[in-house]
C-alpha positions in Angstrom: 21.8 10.4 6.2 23.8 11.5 9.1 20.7 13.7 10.7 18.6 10.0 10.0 21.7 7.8 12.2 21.4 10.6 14.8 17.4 10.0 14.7 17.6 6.4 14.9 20.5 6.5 17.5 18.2 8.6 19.8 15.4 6.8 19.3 17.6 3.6 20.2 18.5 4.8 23.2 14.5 5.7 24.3 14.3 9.2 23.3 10.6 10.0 23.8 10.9 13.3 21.7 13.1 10.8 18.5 10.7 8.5 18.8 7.4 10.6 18.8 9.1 12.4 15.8 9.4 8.8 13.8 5.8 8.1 15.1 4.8 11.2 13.5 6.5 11.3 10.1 5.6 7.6 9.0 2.8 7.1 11.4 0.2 7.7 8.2 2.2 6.1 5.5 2.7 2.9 7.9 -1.4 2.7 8.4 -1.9 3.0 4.9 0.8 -0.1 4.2 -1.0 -2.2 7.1 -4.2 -1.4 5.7 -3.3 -3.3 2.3 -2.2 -6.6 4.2 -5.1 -6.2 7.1 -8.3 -8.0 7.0 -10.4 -4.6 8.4 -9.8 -1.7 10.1 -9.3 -3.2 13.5 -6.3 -5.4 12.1 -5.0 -3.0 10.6 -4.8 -1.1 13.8 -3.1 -3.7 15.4 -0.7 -4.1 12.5 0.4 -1.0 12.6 0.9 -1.3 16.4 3.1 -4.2 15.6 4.6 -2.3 13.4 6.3 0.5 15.6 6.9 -2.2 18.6 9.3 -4.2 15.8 10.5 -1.1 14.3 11.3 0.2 17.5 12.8 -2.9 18.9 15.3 -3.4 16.3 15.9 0.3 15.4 19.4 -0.1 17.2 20.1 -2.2 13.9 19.9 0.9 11.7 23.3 1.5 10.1 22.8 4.4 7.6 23.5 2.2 5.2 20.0 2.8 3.6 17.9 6.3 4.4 16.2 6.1 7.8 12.7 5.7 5.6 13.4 3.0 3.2 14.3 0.9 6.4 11.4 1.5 8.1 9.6 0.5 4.8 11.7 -2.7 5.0 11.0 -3.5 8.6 6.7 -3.0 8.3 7.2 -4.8 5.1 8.5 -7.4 6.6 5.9 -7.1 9.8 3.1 -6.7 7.3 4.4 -9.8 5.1 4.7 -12.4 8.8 1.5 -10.9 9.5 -0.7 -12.0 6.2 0.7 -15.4 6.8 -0.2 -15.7 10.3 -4.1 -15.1 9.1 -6.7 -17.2 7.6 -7.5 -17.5 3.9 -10.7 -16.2 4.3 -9.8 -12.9 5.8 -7.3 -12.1 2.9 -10.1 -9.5 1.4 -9.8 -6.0 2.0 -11.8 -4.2 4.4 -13.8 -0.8 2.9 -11.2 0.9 1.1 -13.8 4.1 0.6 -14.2 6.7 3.6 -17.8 7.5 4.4 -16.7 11.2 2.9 -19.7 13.0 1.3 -20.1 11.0 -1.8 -21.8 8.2 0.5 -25.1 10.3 1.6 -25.3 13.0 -0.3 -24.5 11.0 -3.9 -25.4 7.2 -3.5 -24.7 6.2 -6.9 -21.4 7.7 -7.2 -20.6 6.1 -4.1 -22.0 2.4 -5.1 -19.8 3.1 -8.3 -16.6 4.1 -6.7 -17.5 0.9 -4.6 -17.6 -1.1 -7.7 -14.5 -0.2 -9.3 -12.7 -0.3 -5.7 -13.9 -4.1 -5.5 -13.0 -4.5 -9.3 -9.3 -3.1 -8.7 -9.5 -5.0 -5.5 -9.7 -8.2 -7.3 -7.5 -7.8 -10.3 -5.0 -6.9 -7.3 -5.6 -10.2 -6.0 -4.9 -11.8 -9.3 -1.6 -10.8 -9.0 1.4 -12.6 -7.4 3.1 -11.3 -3.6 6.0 -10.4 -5.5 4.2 -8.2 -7.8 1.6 -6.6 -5.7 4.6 -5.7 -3.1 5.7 -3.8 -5.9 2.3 -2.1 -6.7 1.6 -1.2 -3.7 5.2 0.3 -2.7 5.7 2.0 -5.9 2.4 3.2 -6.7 0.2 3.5 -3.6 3.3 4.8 -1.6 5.2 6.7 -3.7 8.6 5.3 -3.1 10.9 5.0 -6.0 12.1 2.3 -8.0 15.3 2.2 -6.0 13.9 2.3 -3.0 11.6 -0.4 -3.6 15.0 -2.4 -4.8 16.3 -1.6 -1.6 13.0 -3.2 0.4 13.0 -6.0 -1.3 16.3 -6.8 -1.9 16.5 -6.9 -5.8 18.0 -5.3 -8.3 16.3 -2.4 -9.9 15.6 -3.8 -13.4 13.6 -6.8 -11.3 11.5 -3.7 -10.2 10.6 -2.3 -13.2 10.2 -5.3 -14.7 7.8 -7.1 -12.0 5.7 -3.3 -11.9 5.6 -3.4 -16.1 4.4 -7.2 -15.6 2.2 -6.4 -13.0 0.7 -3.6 -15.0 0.0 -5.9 -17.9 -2.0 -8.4 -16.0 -4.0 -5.2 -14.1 -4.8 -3.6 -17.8 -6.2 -7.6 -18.7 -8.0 -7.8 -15.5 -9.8 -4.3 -15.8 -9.4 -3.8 -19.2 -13.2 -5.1 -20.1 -14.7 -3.6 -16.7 -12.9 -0.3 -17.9 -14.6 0.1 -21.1 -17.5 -1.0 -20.0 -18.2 1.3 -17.7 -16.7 4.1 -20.2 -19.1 3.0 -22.7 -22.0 3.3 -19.9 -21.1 6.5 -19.4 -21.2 8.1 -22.4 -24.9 9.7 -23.4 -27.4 8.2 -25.7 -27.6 11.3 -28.1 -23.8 11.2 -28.3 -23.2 7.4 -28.6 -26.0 8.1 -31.4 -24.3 10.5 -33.2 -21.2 8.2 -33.4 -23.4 5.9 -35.7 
């Protein structure tokens, strides 16, 4: 903790070299937060720049109290949440959440089925309520750990696990159906025959 107050305290005071060193640890995993609140990649962008600025404007605030990353979590959390209220309901859906990598030319249906279940995850997400899919998203698309998501949000750990088991529950319902469905699909004729 005490290498993370010295960090923050130089970065505080303008340190190009503390603050290029914040910029390049969490940098990735900020973008990646942004994107799941962003409308498309542009906003994203812009998110994330609004990101640093408040991180960076407030970083004086940092009292080891917390490590240096779970308060950075806190702050873009709290960016990313002012920031999905400032836009419009109708730019709430994600932009493409699939890289053009080489499943898009070189294997079109793979890609138009990794583009189905994206939009099918992308919707049961959207089922679920903020409180939940803050907790998704931290815990399981950003690694961070039960008690650091406790310490983001500001609830007690057992609200964590319990909002990620609830929100679990009501992914498995949403995509239960679209899961063995496809599963079903992809199982060959002579085999589903010789299950009869």
């Amino acid at each position: 903790m005490r290498n993370d107050q010295h960090l923050a305290e130089r970065a505080a005071r303008g340190e190009r070299a503390a603050c290029a060193e914040i910029l390049d640890r969490y940098g990735a995993r900020l973008h990646r937060l942004a994107r799941t609140y962003a409308a498309g990649e542009a906003d994203a962008e812009d998110l994330t720049q609004e990101i640093f600025v408040s991180l960076f404007k407030s970083i004086g605030g940092y009292g080891g109290r917390a490590s240096l990353s779970t308060w950075i979590y806190r702050v873009a959390l709290n960016q990313c949440l002012k920031h999905k209220e400032r836009r419009a309901p109708d730019t709430l859906a994600y932009d493409e959440t699939l890289p053009n990598g080489p499943d898009h030319p070189g294997d079109p249906e793979r890609w138009v089925a990794r583009r189905e279940l994206a939009d099918q995850v992308q919707s049961a997400l959207g089922t679920l309520t903020p409180q939940h899919r803050d907790i998704v998203e931290l815990h399981e698309m950003h690694g961070l750990t039960y008690s650091e998501c406790a310490e983001i949000l500001g609830v007690p750990l057992g609200t964590v696990k319990s909002r990620l088991s609830n929100a679990f529950r009501r992914l498995r319902d949403c995509l239960g159906g679209y899961v063995q469905d496809t599963a079903s699909s992809a199982i060959p004729e002579t085999a589903s025959e010789s299950l009869s």
